[in-house]
VOGU-3710 file (C-alpha; in Angstrom, 3 decimals, decimal comma):
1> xxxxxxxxxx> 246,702/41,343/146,291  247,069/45,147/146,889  244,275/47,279/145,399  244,627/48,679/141,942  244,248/52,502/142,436  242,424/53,981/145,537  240,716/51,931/148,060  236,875/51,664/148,140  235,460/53,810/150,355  233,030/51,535/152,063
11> xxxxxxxxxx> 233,625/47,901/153,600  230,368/47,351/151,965  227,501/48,150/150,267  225,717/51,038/152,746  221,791/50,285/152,538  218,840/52,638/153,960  215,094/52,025/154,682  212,360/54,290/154,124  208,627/54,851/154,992  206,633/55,160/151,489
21> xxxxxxxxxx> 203,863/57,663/152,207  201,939/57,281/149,082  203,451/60,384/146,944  206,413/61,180/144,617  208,057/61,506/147,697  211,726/63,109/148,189  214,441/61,093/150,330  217,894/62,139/151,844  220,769/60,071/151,126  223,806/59,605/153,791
31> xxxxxxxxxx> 226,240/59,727/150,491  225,991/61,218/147,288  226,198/58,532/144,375  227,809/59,408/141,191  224,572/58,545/138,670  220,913/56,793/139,300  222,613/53,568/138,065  224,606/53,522/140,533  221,861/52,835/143,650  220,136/50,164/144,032
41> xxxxxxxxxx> 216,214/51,049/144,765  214,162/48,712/145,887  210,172/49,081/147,159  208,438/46,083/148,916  211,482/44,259/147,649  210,652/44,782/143,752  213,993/46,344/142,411  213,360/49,618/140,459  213,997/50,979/137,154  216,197/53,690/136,951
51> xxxxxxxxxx> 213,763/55,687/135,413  211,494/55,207/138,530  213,479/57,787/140,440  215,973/60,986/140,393  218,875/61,287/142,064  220,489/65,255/142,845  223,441/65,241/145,604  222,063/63,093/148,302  218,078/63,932/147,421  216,229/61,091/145,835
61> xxxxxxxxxx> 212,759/61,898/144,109  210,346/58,961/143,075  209,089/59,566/139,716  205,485/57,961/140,554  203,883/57,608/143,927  205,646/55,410/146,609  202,854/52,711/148,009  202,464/53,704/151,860  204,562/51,502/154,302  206,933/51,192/157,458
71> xxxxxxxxxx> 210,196/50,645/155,864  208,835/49,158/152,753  211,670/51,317/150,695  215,501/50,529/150,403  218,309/51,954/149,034  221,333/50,083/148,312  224,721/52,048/147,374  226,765/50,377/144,538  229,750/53,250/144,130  230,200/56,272/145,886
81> xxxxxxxxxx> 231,656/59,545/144,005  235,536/60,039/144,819  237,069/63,338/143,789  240,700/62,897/143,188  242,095/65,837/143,432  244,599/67,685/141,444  248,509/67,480/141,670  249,827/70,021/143,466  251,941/72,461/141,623  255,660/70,942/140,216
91> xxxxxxxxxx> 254,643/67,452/142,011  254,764/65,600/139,052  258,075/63,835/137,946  259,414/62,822/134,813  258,464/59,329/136,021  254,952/59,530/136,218  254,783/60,607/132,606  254,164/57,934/130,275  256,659/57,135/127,398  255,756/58,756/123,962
101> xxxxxxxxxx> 252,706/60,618/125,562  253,659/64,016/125,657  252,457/65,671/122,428  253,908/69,046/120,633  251,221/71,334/122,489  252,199/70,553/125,613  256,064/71,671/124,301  257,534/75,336/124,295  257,254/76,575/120,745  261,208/77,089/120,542
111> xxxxxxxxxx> 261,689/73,121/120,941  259,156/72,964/118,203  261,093/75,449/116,332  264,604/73,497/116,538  263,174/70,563/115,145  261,166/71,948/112,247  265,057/74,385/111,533  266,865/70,548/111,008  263,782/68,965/109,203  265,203/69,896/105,548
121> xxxxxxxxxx> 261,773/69,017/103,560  259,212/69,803/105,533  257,847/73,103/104,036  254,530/72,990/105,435  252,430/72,273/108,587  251,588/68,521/107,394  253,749/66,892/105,255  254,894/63,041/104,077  257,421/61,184/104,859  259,512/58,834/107,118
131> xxxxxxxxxx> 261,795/60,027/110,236  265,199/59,052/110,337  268,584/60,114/112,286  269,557/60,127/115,317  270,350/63,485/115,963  268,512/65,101/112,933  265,350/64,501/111,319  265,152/63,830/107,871  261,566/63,628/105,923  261,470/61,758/102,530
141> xxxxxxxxxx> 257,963/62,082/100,404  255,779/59,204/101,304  253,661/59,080/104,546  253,293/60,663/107,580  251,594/63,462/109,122  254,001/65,464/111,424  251,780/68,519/112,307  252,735/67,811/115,291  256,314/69,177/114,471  254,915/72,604/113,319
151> xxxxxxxxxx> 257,518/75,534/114,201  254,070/77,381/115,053  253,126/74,705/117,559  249,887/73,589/116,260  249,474/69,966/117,358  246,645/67,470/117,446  246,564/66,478/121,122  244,890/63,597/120,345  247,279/61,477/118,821  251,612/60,319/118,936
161> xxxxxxxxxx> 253,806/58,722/116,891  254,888/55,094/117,062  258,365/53,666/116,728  256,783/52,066/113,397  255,872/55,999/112,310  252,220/54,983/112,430  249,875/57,395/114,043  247,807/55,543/116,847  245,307/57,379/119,290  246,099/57,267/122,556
171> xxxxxxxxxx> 243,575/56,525/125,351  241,476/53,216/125,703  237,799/51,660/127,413  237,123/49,156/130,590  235,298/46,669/127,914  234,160/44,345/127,726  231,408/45,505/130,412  228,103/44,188/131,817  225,882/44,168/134,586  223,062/41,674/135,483
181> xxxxxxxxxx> 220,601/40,625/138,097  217,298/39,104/138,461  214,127/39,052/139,124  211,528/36,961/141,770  213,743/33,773/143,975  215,482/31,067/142,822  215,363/27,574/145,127  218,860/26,501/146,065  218,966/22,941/147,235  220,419/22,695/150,750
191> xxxxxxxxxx> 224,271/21,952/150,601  224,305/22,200/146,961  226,992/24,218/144,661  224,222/25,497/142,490  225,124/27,738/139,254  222,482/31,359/139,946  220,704/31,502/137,300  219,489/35,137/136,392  217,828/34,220/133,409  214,966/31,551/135,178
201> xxxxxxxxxx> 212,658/34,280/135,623  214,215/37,026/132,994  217,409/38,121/133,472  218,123/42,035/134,080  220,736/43,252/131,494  221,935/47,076/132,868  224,377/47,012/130,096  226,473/44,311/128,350  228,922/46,362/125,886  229,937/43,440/124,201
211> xxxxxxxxxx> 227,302/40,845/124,122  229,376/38,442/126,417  226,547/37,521/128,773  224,034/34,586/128,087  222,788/31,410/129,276  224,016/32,958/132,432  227,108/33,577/132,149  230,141/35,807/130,695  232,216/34,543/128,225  235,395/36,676/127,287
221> xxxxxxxxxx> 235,386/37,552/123,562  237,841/36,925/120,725  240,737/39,711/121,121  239,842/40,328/124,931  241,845/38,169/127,201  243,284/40,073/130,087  242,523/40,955/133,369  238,689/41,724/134,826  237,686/42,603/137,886  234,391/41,036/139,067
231> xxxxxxxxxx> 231,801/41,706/141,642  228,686/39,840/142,809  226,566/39,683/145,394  223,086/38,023/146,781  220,176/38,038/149,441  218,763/34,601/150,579  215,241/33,976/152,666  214,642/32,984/155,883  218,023/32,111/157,291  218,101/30,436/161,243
241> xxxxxxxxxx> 220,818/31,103/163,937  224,284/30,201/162,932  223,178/28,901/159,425  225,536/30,305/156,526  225,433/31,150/152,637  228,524/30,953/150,062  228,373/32,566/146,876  231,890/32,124/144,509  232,644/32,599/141,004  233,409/29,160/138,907
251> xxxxxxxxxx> 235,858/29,640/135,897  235,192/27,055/133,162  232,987/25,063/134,965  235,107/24,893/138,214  235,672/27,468/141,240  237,863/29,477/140,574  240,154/29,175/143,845  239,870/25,199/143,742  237,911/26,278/146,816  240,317/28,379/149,572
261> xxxxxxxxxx> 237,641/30,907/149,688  240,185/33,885/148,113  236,700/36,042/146,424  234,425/34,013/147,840  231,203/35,351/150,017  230,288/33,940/152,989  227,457/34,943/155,408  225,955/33,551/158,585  223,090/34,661/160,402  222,458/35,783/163,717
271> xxxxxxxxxx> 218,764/35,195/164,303  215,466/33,413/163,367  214,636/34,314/159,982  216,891/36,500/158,754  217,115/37,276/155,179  220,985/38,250/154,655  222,874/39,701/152,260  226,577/39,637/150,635  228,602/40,744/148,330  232,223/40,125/147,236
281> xxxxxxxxxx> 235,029/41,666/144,477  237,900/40,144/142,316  240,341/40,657/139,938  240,633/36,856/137,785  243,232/37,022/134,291  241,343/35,407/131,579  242,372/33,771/128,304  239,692/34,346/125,432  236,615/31,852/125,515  237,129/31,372/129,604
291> xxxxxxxxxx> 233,507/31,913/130,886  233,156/33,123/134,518  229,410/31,939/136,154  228,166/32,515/139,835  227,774/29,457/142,091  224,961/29,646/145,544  225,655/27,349/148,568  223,349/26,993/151,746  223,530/24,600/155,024  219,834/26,012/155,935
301> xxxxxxxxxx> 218,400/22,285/156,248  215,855/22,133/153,285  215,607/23,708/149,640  215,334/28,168/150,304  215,094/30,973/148,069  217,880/33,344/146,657  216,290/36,322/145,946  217,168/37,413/142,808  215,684/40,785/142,664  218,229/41,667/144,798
311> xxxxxxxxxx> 221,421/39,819/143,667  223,823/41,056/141,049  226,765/40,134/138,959  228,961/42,441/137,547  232,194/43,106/135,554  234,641/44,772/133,234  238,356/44,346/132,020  241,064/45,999/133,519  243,416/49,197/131,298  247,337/48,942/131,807
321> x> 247,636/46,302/134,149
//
């Protein structure tokens, strides 16, 4: 499936260690994240608060002293700050404008002016009434607001008018929303499909907009069936040469692929070990009540630890697609 809008700028997640020298200390960056919430911080392998650190450009300041240490600090990047741009001038065509969007104060006052001279009752700014005609507009005395009209051009940006003649506001929200992760390890039987579950040692709730997430999973609300897109990822202990980790989504109890790997994360290591991380993103369309879950799977040889404290699961639904 193609991306929806522009690509992500890494391939994944860039991560830095640091010395802790036992001060507030100040860090540089290699990339400039758009808020605090968007790094993950971790010292000695204890996640951090948000509120245990700053973040200005690419400088990150510790809020409290950092325990001294050889690489005993790391900083994970979640998103990455992507100016767009503006269009160019005259680039944008008539079909890049959405239907019904363009409002009366982005119109020159003469076109405002021919429709108010062939609007027979409307006598003032805001007035009542119903819009018929095809090629003049007629206003009868009960119910709308056409300020919008006004031969003067005044117009509330904020709003259009329906093919009903109801006034709806335009715009929208990526919620539901919620992110989640962990804290301390969770043992993960060896070539087991075993559900993560965030809440064994108290679940990490960022946000959750809509109070979808519990027992460990996200269930999509009643008026919220569409598209999401997903991401989750996880660190497991102590991983040997050429032994491998899977971590997938399961809708409704099931994975959600029937198992050809489209989403799913898979990781083997290349030494003695090796504690190894993943991540993975997807786009799944939901029907209301579907509930989406994360599912661990390792060959290591015996029962080993995801860390939680430094796994995540993440989502939000999809606008206009």
């Amino acid at each position: 499936m193609a991306y929806i809008g522009k690509q992500p700028e890494f391939t994944q997640y860039p991560s830095k260690f640091f010395d802790g020298d036992g001060t507030a200390m100040t860090v540089t960056l290699d990339y400039a994240p758009p808020n605090d919430a968007a790094l993950l911080v971790f010292i000695s392998g204890v996640r951090q608060d948000t509120s245990a650190y700053n973040c200005t450009g690419t400088s990150l300041t510790f809020t409290g002293s950092v325990p001294s240490g050889t690489a005993n600090v790391q900083v994970v990047h979640m998103g990455l700050t992507v100016d767009v741009g503006a269009p160019g001038d005259d680039t944008v065509t008539t079909a890049k404008i959405q239907d019904d969007a363009v409002t009366a104060a982005k119109l020159a006052n003469s076109i405002n002016t021919e429709i108010a001279a062939n609007t027979a009752k409307v006598t003032n700014a805001t007035h009542t009434g119903d819009v018929t005609g095809a090629t003049a507009l007629t206003i009868a005395t009960d119910a709308v607001d056409i300020a919008m009209l006004s031969a003067t051009g005044t117009a509330d940006a904020t709003t259009f008018l329906r093919g009903d003649n109801a006034w709806a506001t335009a715009g929208g929200d990526n919620t539901p929303s919620f992110f989640v992760t962990g804290s301390g390890n969770q043992a993960i039987a060896n070539e087991t499909w075993t559900k993560v579950a965030w809440s064994t040692t108290s679940a990490t709730e960022e946000w959750d907009t809509d109070s979808a997430f519990a027992s460990d999973k996200f269930t999509v609300p009643s008026g919220e069936a569409g598209k999401y897109l997903f991401s989750f990822g996880g660190l497991m202990d102590e991983m040997d040469t050429n032994e491998s980790w899977n971590m997938d989504l399961y809708v409704n109890g099931s994975e959600h692929t029937g198992g050809n790997s489209l989403g799913r994360v898979q990781v083997r290591s290349f030494n003695t070990n090796l504690g190894t991380f993943g991540n993975s993103t997807i786009a799944l369309d939901l029907a209301v009540a579907d509930y989406v879950e994360v599912y661990f799977y390792h060959n290591e040889g015996g029962t080993n630890n995801l860390q939680l404290n430094r796994s995540f699961f993440q989502g939000f639904k999809l606008i206009g697609v």
